[in-house]
DSSP file (Angstrom, degrees, kcal/mol; ACC not computed):
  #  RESIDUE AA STRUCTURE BP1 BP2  ACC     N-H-->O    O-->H-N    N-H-->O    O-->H-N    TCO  KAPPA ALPHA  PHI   PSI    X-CA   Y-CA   Z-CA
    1    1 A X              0   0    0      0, 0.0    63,-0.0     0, 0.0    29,-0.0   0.000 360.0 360.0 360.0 117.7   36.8   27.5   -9.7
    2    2 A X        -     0   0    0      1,-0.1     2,-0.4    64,-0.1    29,-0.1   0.281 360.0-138.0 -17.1 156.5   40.4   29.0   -9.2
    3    3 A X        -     0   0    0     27,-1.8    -1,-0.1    26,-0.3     5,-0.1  -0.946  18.0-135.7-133.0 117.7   40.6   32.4   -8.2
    4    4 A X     >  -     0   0    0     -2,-0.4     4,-1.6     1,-0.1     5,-0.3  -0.120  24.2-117.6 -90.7-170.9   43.5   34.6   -9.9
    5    5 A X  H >> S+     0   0    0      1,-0.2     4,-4.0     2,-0.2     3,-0.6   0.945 110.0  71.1 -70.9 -20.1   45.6   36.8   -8.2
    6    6 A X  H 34 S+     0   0    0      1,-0.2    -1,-0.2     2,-0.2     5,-0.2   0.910 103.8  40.7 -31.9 -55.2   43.9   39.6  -10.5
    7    7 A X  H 3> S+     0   0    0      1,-0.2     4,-1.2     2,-0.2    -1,-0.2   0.642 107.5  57.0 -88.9  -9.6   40.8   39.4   -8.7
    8    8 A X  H <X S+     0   0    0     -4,-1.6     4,-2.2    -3,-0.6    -1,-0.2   0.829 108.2  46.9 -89.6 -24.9   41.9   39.1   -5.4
    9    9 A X  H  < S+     0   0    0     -4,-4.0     4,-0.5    -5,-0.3    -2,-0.2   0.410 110.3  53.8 -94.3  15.5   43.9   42.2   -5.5
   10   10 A X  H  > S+     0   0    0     -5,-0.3     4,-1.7     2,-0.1     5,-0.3   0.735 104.3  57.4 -99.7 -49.9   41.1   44.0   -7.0
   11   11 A X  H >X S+     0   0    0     -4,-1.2     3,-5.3     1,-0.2     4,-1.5   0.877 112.6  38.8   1.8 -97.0   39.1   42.8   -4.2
   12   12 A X  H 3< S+     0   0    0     -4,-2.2     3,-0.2     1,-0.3    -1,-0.2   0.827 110.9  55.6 -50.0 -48.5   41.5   44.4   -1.7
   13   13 A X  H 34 S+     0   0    0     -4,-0.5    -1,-0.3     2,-0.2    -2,-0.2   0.543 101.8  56.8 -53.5 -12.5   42.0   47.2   -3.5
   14   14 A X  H << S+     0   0    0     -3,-5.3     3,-0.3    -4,-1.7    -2,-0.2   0.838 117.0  41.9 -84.4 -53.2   37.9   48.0   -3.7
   15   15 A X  S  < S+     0   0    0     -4,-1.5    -2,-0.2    -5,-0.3    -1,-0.2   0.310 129.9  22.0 -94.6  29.2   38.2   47.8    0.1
   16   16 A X        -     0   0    0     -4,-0.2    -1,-0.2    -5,-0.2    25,-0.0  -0.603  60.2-173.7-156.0 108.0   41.4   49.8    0.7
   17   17 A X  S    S+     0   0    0     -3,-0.3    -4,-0.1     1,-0.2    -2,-0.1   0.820  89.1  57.2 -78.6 -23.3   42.2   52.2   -2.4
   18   18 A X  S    S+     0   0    0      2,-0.0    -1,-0.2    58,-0.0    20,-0.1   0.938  79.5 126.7 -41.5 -37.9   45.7   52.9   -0.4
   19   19 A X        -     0   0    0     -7,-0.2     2,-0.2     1,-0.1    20,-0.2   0.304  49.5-162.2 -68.0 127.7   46.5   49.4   -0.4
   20   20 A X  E     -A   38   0A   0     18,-3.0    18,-0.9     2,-0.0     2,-0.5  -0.775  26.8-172.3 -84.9 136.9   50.2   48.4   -2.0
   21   21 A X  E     -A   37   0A   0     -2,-0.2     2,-0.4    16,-0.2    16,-0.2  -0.953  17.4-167.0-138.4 137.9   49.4   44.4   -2.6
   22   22 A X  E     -A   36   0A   0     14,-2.3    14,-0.9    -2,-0.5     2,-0.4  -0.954   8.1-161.6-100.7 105.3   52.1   41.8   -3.7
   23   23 A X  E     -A   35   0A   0     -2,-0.4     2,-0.4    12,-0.2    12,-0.3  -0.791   7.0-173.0-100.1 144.9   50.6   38.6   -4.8
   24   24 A X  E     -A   34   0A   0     10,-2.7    10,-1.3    -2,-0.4     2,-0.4  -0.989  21.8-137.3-128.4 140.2   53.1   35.5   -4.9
   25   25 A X  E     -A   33   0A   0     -2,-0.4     8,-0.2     8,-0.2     3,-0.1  -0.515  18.1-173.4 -84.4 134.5   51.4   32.1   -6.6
   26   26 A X  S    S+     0   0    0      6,-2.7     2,-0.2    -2,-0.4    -1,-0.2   0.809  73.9  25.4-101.7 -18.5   52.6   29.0   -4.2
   27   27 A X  S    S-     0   0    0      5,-0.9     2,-0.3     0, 0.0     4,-0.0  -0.419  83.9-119.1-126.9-175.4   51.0   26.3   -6.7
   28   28 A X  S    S+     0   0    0     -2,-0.2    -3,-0.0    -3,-0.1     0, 0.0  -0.925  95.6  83.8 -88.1  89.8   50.4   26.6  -10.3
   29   29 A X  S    S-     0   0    0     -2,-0.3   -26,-0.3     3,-0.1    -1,-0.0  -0.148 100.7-107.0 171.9  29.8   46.4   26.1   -9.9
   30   30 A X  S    S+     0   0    0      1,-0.2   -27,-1.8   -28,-0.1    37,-0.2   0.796 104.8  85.5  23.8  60.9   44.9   30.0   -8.9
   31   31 A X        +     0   0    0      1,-0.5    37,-1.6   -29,-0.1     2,-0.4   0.524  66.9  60.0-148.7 -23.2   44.4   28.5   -5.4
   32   32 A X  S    S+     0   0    0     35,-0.2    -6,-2.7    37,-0.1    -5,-0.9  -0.918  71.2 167.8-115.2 124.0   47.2   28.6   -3.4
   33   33 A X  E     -A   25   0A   0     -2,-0.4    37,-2.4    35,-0.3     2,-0.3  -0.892  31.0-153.1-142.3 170.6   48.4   32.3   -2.8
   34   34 A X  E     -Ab  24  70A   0    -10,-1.3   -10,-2.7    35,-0.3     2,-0.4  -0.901  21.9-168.7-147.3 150.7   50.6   34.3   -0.8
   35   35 A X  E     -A   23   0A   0     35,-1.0    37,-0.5    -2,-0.3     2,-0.5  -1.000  12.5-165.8-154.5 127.5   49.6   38.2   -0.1
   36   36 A X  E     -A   22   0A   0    -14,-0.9   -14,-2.3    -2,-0.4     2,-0.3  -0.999  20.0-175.7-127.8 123.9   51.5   41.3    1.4
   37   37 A X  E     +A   21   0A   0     35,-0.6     2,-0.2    -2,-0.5   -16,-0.2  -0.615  16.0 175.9-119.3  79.9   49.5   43.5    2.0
   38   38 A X  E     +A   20   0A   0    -18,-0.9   -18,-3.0    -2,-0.3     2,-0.3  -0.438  17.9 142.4-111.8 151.8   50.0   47.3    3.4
   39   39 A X  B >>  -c   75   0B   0     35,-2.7     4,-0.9   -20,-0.2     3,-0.8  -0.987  51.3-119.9-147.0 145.5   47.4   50.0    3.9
   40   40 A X  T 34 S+     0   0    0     -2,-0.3    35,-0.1    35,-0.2    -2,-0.1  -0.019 109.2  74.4 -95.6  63.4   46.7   52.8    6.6
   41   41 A X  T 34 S+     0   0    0     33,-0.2    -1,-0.2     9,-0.0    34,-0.1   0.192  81.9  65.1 -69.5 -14.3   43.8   51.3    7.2
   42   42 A X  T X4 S+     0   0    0     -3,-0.8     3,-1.9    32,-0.2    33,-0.1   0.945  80.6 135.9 -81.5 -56.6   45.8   48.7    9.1
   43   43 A X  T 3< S-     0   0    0     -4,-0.9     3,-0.1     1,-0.3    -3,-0.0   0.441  83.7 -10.4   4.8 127.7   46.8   51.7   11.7
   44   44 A X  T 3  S+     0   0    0     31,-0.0    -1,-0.3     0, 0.0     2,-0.2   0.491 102.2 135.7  32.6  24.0   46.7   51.0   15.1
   45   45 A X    <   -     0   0    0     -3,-1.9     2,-0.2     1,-0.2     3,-0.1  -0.170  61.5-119.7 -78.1 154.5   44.8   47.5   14.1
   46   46 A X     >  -     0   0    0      1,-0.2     4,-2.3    -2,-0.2    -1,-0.2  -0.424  38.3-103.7-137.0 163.5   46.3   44.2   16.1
   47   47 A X  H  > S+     0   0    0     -2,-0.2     4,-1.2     2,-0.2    -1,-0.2   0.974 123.6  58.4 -73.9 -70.8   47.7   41.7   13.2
   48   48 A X  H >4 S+     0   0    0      1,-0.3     3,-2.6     2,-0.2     4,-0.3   0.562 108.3  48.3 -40.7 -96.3   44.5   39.5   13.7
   49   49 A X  H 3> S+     0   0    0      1,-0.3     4,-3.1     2,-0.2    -1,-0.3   0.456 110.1  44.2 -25.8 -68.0   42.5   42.5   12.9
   50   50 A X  H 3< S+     0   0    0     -4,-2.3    -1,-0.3    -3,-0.2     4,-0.2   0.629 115.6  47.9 -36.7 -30.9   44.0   43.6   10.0
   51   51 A X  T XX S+     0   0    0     -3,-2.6     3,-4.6    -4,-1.2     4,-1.5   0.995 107.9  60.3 -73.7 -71.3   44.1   39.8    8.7
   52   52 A X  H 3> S+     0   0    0      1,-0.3     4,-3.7    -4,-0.3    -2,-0.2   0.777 109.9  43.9 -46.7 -39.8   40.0   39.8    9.9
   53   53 A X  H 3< S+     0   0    0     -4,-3.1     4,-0.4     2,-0.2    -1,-0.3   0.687 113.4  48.4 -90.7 -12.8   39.5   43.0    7.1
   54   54 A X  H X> S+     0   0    0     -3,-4.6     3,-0.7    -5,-0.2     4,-0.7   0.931 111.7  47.9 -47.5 -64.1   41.4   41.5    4.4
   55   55 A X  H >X S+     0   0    0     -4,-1.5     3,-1.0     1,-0.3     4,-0.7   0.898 115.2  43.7 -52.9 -60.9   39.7   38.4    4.8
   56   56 A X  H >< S+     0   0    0     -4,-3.7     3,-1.9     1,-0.3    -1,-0.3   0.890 102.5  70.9 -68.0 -17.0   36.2   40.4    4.8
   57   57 A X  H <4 S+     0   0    0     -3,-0.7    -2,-0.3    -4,-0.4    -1,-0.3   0.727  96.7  51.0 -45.3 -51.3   37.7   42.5    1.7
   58   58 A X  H << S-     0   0    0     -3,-1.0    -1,-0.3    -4,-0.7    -2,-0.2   0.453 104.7-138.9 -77.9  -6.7   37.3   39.0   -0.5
   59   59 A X  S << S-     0   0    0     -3,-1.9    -3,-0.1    -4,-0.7    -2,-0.1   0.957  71.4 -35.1  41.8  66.6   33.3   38.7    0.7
   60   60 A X  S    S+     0   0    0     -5,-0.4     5,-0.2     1,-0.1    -1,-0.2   0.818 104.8 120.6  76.1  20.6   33.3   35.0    1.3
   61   61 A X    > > +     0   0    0     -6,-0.4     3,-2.2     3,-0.1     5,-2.1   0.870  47.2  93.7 -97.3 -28.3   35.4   34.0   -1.2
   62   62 A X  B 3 5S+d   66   0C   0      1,-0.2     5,-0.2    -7,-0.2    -1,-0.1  -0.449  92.8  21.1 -76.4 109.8   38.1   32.3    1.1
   63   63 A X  T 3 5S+     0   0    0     -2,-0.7    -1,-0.2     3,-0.6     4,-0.1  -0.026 134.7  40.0 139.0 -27.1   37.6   28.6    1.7
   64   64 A X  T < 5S+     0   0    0     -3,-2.2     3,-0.3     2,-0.2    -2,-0.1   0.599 128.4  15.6-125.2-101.1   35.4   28.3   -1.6
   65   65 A X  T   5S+     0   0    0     -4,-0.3     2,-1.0     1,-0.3    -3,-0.1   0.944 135.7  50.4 -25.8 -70.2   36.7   30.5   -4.9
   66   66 A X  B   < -d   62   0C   0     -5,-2.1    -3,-0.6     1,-0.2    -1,-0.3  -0.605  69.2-177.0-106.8  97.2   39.9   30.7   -2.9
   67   67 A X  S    S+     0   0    0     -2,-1.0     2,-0.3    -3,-0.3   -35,-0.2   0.852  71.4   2.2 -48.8 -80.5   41.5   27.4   -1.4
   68   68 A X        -     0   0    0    -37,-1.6   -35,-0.3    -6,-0.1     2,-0.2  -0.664  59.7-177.4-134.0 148.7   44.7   28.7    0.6
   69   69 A X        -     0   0    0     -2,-0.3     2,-0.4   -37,-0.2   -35,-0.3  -0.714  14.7-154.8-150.0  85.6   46.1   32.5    1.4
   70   70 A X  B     -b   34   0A   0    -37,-2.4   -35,-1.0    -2,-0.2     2,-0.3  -0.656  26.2-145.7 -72.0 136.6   49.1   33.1    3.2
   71   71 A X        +     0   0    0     -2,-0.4     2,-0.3   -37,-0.2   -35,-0.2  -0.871  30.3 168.4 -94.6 133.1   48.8   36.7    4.7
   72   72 A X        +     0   0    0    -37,-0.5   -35,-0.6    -2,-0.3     2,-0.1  -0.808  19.7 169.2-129.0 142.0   51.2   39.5    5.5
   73   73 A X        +     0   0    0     -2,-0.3     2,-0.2   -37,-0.2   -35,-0.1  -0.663   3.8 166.9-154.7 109.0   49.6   42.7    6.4
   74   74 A X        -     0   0    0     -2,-0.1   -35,-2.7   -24,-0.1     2,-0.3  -0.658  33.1-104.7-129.5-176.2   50.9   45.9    7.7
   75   75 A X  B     -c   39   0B   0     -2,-0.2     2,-0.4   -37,-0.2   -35,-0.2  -0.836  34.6-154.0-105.0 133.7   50.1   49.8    8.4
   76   76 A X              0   0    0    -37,-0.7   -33,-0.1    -2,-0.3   -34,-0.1  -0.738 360.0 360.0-106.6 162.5   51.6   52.2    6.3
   77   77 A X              0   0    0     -2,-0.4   -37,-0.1   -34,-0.0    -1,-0.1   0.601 360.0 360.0 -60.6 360.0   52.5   55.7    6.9
């Protein structure tokens, strides 16, 4: 089952209440998504990290619920 963008940026937002999140659809199907994501959580965090705590921020959902995610992720002030 599709996943909308609703639910992924409540997701993220459960595990970063800072977090500014811009979701952009790539398909029309709730499968293919694109995600900007800024938090300070991200702070002094390597981009693969930051990606790695999004990613656990959906609890398994990516691969299955959620087909495809392009990622942006950065540290805010």
């Amino acid at each position: 089952m599709p996943m909308p963008a609703t639910e992924i940026e409540r997701l993220i937002k459960a595990a970063f209440p800072d977090a500014e999140v811009e979701m952009t659809a790539l398909a029309d199907d709730n499968d293919h998504w694109a995600a900007t994501v800024r938090s300070a959580a991200f702070q002094g965090k390597t981009r693969v990290q930051q990606h790695q705590m999004v990613y656990a921020a959906l609890q398994g959902r990516m691969g299955g619920a959620l087909h495809a995610l392009s990622l942006q992720t950065a540290a805010k002030d």
